[in-house]
Structures are given as structure tokens and as C-alpha cells.
C-alpha positions in Angstrom: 76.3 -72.4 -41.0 79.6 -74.2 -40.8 83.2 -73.3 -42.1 83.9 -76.2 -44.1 80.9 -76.1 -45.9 80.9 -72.7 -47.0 84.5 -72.6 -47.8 84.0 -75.7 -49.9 81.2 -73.8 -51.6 82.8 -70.3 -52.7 85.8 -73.2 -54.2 83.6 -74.1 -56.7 81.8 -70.7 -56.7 85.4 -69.1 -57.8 85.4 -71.4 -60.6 82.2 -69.9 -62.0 83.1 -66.4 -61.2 86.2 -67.0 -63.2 84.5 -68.2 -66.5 82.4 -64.8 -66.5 86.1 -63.2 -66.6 86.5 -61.7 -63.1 90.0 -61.8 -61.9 92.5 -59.8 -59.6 91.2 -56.7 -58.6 88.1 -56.7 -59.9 84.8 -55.9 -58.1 81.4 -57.9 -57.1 78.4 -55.8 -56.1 76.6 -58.2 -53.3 73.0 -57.1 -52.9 71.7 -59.9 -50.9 69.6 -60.4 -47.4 71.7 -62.6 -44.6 72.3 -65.9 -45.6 75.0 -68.2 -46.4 75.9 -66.7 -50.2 77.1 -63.9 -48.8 80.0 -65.1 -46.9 80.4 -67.5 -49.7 80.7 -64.7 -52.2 83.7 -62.8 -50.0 85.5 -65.9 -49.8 85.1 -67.1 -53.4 86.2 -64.0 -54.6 88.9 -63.3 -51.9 90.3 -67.0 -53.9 89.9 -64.8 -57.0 91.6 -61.8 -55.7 88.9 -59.7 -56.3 86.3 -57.7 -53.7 83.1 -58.1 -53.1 81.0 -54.4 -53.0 78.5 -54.2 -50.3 74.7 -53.0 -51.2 72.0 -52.3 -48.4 68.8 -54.2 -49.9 67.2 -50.5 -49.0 68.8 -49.0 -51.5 66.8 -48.0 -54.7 68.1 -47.5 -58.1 70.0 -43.7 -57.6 72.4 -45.0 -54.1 73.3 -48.5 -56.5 74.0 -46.4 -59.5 76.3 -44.8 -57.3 77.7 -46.9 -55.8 78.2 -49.6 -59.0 79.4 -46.5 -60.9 82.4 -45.8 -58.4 83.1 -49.0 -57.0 83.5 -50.5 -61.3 81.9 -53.6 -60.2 81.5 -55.5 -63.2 79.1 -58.3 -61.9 76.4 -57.7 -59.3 74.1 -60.5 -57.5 70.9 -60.4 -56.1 68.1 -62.4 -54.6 64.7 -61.8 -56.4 61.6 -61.8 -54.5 63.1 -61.0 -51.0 61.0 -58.9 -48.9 58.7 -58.3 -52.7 61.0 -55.7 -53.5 61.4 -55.2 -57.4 65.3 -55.4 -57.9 64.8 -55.6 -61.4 62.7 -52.9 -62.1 65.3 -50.9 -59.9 68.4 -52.2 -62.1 66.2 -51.0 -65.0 67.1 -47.3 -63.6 70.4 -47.6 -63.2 73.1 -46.6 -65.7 76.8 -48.4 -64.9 78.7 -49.0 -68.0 80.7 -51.2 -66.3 78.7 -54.2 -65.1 78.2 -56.9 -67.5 76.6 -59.7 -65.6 73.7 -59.6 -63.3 73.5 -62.9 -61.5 70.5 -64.1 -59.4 69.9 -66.3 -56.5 70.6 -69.5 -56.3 74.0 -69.4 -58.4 74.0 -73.3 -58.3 75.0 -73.1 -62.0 78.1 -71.0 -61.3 79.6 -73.8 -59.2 82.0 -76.0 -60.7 85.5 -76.7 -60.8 87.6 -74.2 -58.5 89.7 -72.1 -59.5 93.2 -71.7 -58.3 93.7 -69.9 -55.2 95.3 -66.4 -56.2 94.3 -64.2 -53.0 96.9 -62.3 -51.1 96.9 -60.5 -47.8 97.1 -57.3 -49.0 94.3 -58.2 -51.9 90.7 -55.8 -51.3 88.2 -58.3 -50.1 85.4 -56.2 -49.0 84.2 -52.8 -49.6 82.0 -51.2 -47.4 80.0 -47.8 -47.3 80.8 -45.2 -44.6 77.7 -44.5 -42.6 78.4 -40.7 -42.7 75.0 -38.8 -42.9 75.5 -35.9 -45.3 76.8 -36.2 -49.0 77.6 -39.3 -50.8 79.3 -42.2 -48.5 82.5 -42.8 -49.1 84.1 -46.4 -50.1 85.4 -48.1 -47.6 88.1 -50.8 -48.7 89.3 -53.6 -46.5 91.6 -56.2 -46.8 91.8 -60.2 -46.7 94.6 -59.9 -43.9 92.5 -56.8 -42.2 89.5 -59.2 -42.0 90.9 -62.3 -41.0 93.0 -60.8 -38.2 89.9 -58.6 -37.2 87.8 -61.8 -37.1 90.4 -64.0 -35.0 90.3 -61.3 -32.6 86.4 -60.8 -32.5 86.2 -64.5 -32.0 88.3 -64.4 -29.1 87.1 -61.5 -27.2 83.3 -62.1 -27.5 83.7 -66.1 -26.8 82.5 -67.2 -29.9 85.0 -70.2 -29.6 83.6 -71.1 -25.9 82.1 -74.9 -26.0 78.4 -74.9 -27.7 78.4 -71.2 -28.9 75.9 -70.3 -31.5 75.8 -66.8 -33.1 72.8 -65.0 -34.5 73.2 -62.9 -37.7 70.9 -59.9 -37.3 72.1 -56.9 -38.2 72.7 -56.9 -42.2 76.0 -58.5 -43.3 76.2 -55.1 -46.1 77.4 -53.5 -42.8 80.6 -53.9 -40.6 78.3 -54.7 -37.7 76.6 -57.4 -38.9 79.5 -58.6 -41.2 82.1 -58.7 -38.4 79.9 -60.7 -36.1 79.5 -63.4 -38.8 83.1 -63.6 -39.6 83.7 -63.6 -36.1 81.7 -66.5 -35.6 83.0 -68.3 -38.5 86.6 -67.9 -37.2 85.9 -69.2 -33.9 83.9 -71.9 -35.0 80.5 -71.1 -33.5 77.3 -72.3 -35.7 76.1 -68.9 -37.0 72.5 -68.8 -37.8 71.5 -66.1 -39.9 67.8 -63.8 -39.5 67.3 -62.0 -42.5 64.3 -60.0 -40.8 64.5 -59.3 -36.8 60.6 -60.2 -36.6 60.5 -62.9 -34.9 64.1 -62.8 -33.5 63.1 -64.5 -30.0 61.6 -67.0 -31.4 64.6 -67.4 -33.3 66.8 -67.3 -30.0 65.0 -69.4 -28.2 64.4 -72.3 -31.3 68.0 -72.1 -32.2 69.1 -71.9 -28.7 71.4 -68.8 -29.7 74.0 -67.9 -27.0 75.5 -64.8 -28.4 74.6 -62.3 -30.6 75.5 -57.9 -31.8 72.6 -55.9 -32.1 71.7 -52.2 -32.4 70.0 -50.5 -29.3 66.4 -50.6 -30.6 66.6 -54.5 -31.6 68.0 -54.7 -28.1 64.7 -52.9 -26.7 62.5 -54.9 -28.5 64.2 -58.4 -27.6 64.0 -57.5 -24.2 59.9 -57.8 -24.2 59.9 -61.1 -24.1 62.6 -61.9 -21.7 61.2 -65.7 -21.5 62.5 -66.2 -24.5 65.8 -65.7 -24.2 67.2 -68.1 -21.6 70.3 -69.4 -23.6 71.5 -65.6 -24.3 74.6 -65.6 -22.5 76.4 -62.4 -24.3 74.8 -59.8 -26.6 77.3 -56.6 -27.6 75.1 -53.4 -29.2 75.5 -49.8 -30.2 73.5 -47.2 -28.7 72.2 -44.8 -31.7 69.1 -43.5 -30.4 68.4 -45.2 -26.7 70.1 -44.6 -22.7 72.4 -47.8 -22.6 72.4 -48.4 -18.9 68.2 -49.1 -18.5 68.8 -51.9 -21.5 71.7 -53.4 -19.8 70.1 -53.3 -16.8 66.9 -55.0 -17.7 68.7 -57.9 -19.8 68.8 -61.1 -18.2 72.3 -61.5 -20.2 75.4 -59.9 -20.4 75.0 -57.1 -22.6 77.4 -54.1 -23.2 78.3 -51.6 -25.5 80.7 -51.8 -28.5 82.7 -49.5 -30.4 83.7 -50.1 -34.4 83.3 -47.9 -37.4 83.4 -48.5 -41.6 86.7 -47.8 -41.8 88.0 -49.5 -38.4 85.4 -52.5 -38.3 83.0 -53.0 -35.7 83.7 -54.7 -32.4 86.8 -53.0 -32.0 86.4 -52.5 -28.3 84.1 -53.1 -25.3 83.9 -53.7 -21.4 84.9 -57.1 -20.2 81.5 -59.2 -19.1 82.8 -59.3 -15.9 82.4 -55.6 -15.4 80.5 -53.2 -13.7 77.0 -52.2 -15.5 78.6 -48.9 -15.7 81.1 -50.0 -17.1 79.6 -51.9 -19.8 77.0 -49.1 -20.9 79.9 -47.1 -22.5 81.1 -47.5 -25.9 84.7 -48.4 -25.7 86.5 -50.1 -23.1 89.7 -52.6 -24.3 90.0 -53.0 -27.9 89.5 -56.8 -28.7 93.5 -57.6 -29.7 96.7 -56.3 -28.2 97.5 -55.4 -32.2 95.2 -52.4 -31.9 96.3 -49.7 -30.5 93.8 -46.6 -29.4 95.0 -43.6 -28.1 93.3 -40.1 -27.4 94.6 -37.4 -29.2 93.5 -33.5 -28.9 89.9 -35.1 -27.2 89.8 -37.7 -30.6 89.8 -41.2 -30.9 92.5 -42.6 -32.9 93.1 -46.1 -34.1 95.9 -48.0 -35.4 95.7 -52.0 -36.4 95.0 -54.7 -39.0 91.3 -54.1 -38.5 91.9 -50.4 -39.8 90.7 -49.7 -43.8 93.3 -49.6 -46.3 92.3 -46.7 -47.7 88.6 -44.8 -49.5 88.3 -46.6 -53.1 89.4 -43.6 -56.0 89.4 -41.1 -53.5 93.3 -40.7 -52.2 92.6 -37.5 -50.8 90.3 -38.1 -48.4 92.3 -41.4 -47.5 95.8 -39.0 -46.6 93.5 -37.0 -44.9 91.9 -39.6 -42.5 95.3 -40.7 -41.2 97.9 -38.9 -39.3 101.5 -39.1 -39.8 102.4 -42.1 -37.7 99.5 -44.5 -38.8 96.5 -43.7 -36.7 92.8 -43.7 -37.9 91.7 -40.2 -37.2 87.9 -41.6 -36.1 86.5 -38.4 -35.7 84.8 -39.2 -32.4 85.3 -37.7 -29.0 86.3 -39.8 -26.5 88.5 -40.1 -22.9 90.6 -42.4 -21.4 89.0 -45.0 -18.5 90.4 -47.1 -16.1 89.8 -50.1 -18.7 90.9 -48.0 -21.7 88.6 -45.6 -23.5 85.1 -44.7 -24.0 83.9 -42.1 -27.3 81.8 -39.5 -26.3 80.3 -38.2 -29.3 80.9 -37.7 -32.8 83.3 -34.9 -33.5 80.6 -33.2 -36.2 78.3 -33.4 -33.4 79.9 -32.1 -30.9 78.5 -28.5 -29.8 80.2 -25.3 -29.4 78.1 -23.7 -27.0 79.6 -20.0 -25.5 82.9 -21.2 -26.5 83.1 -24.4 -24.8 82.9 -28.0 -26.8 80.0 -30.1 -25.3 78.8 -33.5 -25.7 75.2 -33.7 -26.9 74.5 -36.5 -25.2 75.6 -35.1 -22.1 72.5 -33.0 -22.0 70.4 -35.7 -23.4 71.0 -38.1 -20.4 69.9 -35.1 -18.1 66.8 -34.0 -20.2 66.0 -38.2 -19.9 66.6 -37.6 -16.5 63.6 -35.4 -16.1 59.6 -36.0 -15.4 58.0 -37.1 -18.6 60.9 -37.2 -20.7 61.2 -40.5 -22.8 64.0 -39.6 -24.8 65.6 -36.6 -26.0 68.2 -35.1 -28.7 70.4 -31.7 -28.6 71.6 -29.9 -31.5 72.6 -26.4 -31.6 71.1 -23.2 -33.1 74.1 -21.1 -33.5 75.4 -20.3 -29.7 72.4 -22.2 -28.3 71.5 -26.0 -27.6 67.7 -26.5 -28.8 66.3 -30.2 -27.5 63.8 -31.9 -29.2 61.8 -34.7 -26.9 59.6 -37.5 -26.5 57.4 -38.3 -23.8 54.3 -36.3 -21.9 56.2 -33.5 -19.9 56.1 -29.8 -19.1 58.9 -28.4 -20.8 59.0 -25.2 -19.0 59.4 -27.1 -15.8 61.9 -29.3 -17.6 63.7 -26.3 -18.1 63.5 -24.5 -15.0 65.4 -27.9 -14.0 68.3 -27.2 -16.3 68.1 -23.6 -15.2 68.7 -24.7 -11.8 71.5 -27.7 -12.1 73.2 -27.0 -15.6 75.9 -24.4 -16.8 74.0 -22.1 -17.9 75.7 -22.2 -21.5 74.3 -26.0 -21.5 70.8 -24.9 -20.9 68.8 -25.7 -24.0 66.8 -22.7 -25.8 64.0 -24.3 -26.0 62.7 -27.9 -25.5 60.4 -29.0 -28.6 57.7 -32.1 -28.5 58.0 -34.6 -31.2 55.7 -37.9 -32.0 59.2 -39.8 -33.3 62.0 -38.8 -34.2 63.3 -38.7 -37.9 65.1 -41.9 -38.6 67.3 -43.0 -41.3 68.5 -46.7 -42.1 71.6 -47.5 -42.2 73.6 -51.3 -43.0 74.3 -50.8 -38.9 71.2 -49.6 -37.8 68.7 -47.2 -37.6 69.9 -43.7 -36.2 67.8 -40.4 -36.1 68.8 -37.8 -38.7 70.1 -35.3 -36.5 70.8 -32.9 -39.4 66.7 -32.3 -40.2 66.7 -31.8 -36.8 69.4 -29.3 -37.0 67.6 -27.4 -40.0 64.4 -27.3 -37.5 66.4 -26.0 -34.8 67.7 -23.2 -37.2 63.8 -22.5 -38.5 62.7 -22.7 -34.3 59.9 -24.4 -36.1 58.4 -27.3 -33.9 
């Protein structure tokens, strides 16, 4: 996918969105796999003034009514057929007075003459979920001078402009993840080939000869099985959600590193040069991606302030005045220190534990526990006063413990270590991430 051609598309695509009525600050649901009508969407309606609402193709009829209910979109588009999923029959279930068009894929008949160009910096262009994990998600609402300055930066910083770079779409654009890699590429001028499935992802690489690419930890795990394939790879950012980043980065015959982003900050906001130290490079943070964002640590938070910040939570002014501070900063909610290159986030603050007074990182424990004979993986949550760990792998866990008897605080020493098969997972438009709050209620029960 090119620039030209898909800004010359959403042109005439804003003509055809403009005869069904929509206008200035109107809303778009987009409830579409990758592919080139997404981005053409944003940019036809970002001519319009209007904002295009992001759907995970996951979601089933009660999250849409949701979120077409609160957003007000008045049109929604879909692909039919993708993946066999019945969108229809879903739409049938949902009740939002306000849509009155439901458009399918391909739109062909929508394009036609443009319409004028009425966008403004300060117009909502996308809308995003947050990725929060308990009650509804919140609206996210960025803007066309947040995005564009956001993407310049991205394409910069993760040398999507560099001679012959081609980018590969794999996370879902409904995300910032996904969506800020694809922008991204289209700023700097990389081809960007989109995967609307990661099956068969290093084929993919390898066909396309794909140089750079963002993916979540366990796309990164299972890319790296077939390490033949991926001999044009030259950079690939990711997010640790579930896995130890330092074996992956170790084990990739690339450059790979962590990155740091959020809903309401974007993704890519920050990583480790290439050119640093593995160690470096396996913690989320580093040097955000443009000298406009600023990040500073603030009472052990993470706090952001830039054009690639949200302008605010759609209908919900509350909750925006209460995610910023006085002078302008993000409150991110996630722990974090200064480095010698800048930052790196620790944990979310919700997640944090409050173990015999003191405020503990759960991951902290985790990289010990996965430290340990047997232990695959693990995850901490706490049971009042007490850290419980839940684990994967074939291991003793009363010798696992005696270990953390014998070389943790004691106040970091879990209760008790339980077995699991696999860890609860929930999907998310970044990735999937284990729902630590069922794990939390188990703790509560001590039930394995």
C-alpha cells in the first residue's frame, strides 16, 4: 500500500460519505480486518471532519451496541464473510438509534466526486477503546494533528523512511498498536503490507521481503520458530503482556526491543535505540520517539505530555479532568523509573502490590519465580497482605518456594505457588494479555 493511492481513494470516498449526510463532527464506526479501507476511511473522513470509531472484529453484538450507542456513529462499515463471522446476524442484536447506514465491503459505489476538504487540526479523527480490563472501556478520542505529528515521529524513530523499507500490518489497525505502525509507515513512505491473520506471518515476511514490523510478545514467540524465514527483518518493536522480554530478544536474528504506548498516548511512544544493549532493549520505555514529548516520573508514575497525547474520553469530561494534571501531563497510571536513556514503566499502577506496606512490582517476582527449575512462566497477584503465584511449567513448588524463602524479602514471598495448564487470556485490539483479575478472584478463593 502506497500514499498516493490511498489518499486519492478516501478523495472520492469523502464524496460518497457526504451524500449519505455525514459532516463535521460526525462519527464512522469501522469494523473491518487490516486492509487498505481502513486507512482510506480515516483519511476520507478526516477530509469530512468527521471520526472514524474503531470496532475489534471480536466484538459480538452487546460491546458494538455499546460502543455505537456512546460513540453516536451514524454509519458503520463492515466486511461480510471475513473470518465466517455473521456480522449481520450480530447487527441484528444491536439497538443504536443513531446509525442509519450500514455500508459493506467493497464501497466502490460510494466513490465519486470529492468532496471539499473541511478537516482541521484540532478535528476528532479517530476514536479508540481504552484497553482497561474491568468495566466498560472508555472512548478514546484523538486528533488529525495528534495523529499526523505522532506518525511523522514514529516514522522517523523506527526507520520506516530508511531506503527499501517495507512494513508489516499485524496487529489490528482497531488498536493504537497496530494503527500507529501503519500510519507510521505511511508517513515515511515505506510500502506497508497488511496480514489480516498472523498465520502464516513468515511466509509473509519472507515473500514480501518485510524489513520492519510491531508485534505483541506471543506473535514475537511464534515468528521466532522459523528463524529461516526471516532474513530481511531488520527491526521489529513489541510489547511484553504475558512473556520474559530478554529470551525473545535474545533469540531474534533482528533487532527487536520493547515499546511503550497506551490508548490515550498512542503506541510507539518510546523505546531503546537499536544500537543498545539487549538490556537495554528488553525494557518498555527508553527515549520517547520526538523531542515534542515530554515524559517525566512523578510520585513513581509515568506521565506524558505531547501531540501524540488524547484530546480527551468522548461524553465523559470527568474522567478526562481527572486523567490529566494541572500542567498538561497524561497521568498513565503505570509505574515506572528514570534510566540512563530516559524511562522504563514497571507495572501498571492497579497492579502494583501492597505487600506488608511496601508497593511492589508483580513482575518483579515473576522474573524470579521464571528464574526457578521448571517454571515456564508465572503471574503474582495479591490475596490481601500476601502475593499468591500462579505458574506454568513441571516444577516443585515447595522447592520453588523454599528458593524465595531463601533469596527474597520475606514480604515478597508468595503464599502459595499454584499450577495452571494456561493462563486465562483475553483479546484485546493490542494483543492478547492474561486476565489477571480472574486470577485475582482465584487467589481470593485459594482455589487452584
Amino acid at each position: 500500500m502506497r500514499l498516493d493511492r490511498t489518499f486519492g481513494r478516501s478523495a472520492e470516498l469523502s464524496g460518497g460519505l457526504a451524500a449519505l449526510g455525514v459532516g463535521r463532527a460526525d462519527r464512522v464506526a469501522v469494523w473491518l480486518p487490516n486492509g487498505p479501507e481502513w486507512l482510506e476511511l480515516v483519511f476520507a473522513l478526516s477530509r469530512l471532519g468527521a471520526a472514524a470509531v474503531a470496532i475489534n472484529t471480536r466484538f459480538r453484538s452487546h460491546e458494538v451496541q455499546d460502543i455505537l450507542v456512546r460513540s453516536g456513529a451514524r454509519v458503520l462499515v463492515y466486511a461480510p464473510g471475513f473470518k465466517g463471522i455473521d456480522f449481520a446476524g450480530i447487527l441484528a442484536g444491536v439497538d443504536a438509534p443513531a446509525l442509519e447506514h450500514v455500508i459493506e465491503l467493497p464501497y466502490d459505489a460510494l466513490l465519486r466526486e470529492p468532496a471539499d476538504d473541511a478537516g482541521r487540526d484540532d478535528d476528532a479523527a479517530v476514536i479508540f477503546t481504552s484497553s482497561g480490563t474491568t468495566g466498560a472501556p472508555k472512548l478514546v478520542v484523538h486528533t488529525q494533528h495528534g495523529l499526523a505529528a505522532h506518525a511523522d515521529a514514529v516514522a522517523s524513530s523506527f526507520g520506516y523512511r530508511d531506503d527499501g523499507a517495507v512494513v508489516g500490518a499485524f496487529l489490528p489497525l482497531c488498536g493504537v498498536f497496530g494503527f500507529c505502525t501503519a500510519l507510521g509507515a505511511l508517513a515515511g513512505g515505506a510500502r506497508l503490507v497488511f496480514a489480516q491473520a498472523f498465520d502464516g506471518a513468515a511466509e509473509l515476511i519472507e515473500r514480501e521481503r518485510i524489513t520492519h514490523t510491531n508485534l505483541s510478545d506471543e506473535m514475537l514467540r511464534r515468528l521466532l520458530e522459523t528463524p529461516e524465514r526471516l532474513g530481511t527483518l531488520r527491526e521489529a518493536g513489541f510489547a511484553a503482556f504475558n512473556l520474559e522480554p530478554r529470551p525473545l530478544i535474545d533469540a531474534a536474528p533482528f533487532t527487536a526491543y520493547q515499546c511503550y504506548g497506551a490508548s490515550e498516548m498512542q503506541a510507539l511512544v518510546a523505546h531503546a535505540p537499536a544500537a543498545a544493549p539487549p538490556e537495554a532493549r528488553a525494557l518498555a520505555g527508553g527515549q520517547p520517539v520526538s523531542e515534542d514529548i515530554q515524559v517525566r516520573i512523578a510520585d513513581g508514575e509515568i506521565q506524558v505530555r505531547g501531540p501524540n497525547v488524547m484530546a480527551g474520553y468522548l461524553g465523559d469530561e470527568q474522567a478526562t479532568r481527572a486523567a490529566f494534571t494541572e500542567d498538561g501531563f497524561l497521568r498513565s497510571g503505570d509505574l515506572g523509573h528514570e534510566t540512563e536513556l530516559g524511562f522504563a514503566y514497571e507495572t501498571r499502577r492497579a497492579e502494583a502490590l501492597r505487600l506488608a506496606g511496601f508497593l511492589v512490582s508483580p513482575r518483579e517476582i515473576e522474573a524470579f519465580l521464571e528464574g526457578c527449575e521448571g517454571v515456564e512462566a508465572a503471574q503474582v497477584v495479591a490475596a490481601g497482605p500476601r502475593a499468591v503465584a500462579f505458574a506454568l511449567g513441571d516444577f516443585d513448588a515447595e522447592a520453588v518456594l523454599a528458593r524465595c524463602r531463601a533469596e527474597l524479602a520475606a514480604f515478597k514471598v508468595p503464599e502459595r505457588i499454584v499450577a495452571l495448564d494456561a493462563f486465562p487470556m483475553a483479546d484485546s485490539a493490542n494483543g492478547r494479555r492474561v486476565r489477571r483479575e480472574e486470577l485475582r478472584e482465584r487467589a481470593r478463593k485459594f482455589t487452584p
